[in-house]
C-alpha positions in Angstrom: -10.2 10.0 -10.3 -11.6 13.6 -10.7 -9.0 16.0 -12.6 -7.2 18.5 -10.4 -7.8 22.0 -10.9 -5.3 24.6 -10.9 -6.0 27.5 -8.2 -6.8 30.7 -10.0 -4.6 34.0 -10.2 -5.0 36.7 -7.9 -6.8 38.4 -9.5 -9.3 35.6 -10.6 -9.3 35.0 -7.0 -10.5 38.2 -6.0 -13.3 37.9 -8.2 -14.9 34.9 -7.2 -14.6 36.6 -4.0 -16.7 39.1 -5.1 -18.8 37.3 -7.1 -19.3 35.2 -3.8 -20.3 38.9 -2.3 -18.0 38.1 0.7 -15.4 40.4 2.1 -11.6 39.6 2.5 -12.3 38.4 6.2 -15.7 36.3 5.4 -13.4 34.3 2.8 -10.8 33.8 5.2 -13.0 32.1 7.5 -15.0 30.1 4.7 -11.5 28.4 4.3 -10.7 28.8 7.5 -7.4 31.3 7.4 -6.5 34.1 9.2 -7.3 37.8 6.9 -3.7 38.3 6.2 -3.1 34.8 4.2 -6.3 35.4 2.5 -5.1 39.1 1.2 -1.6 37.8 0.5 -3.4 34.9 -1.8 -5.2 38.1 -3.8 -1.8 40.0 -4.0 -2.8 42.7 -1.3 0.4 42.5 0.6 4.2 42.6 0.1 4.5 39.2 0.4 2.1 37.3 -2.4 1.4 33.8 -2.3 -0.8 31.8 -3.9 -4.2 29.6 -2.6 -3.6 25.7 -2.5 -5.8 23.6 -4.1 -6.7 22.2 -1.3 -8.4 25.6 -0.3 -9.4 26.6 -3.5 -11.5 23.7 -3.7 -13.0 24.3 -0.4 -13.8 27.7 -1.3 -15.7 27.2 -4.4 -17.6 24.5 -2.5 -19.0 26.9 0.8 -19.0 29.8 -0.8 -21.5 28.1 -3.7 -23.3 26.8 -0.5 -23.6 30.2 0.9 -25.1 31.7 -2.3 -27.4 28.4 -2.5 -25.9 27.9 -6.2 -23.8 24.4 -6.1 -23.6 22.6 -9.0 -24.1 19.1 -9.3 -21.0 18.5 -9.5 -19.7 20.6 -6.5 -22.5 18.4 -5.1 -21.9 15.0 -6.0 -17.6 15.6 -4.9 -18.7 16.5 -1.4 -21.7 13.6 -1.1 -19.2 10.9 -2.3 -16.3 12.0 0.5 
């Protein structure tokens, strides 16, 4: 059983986003979430919320494929699903 991972802060969010070199919008779509969820997730809005594991975990994973950088392990959760 793999350990779960706590989704990060807003503002750790924000800059995976940006390490990702995506906009607001192209991480919204990796996860597949409308702009506004994805900008309350990063604290941009009135109404903050934070990312689910589910779609933390499914961000790290495209947005590593995007840049071409997933680790083995990113690798080896995805091949065994």
């Amino acid at each position: 059983m793999s350990k779960s991972v706590e989704p990060p802060s807003q503002d750790e969010l924000r800059a995976a986003r940006k390490a990702a070199r995506l906009s607001a919008a192209q991480a919204a779509g990796l996860v597949g979430v409308n702009l506004i969820t994805w900008q309350r997730w990063e604290g941009q809005t009135s109404r903050k919320t934070r990312i689910s594991r589910p779609a933390w975990r499914l961000f790290k994973i495209e947005s590593a494929r995007r840049l071409g950088t997933a680790d083995a392990v990113t690798r080896r959760s995805v091949d065994t699903k």
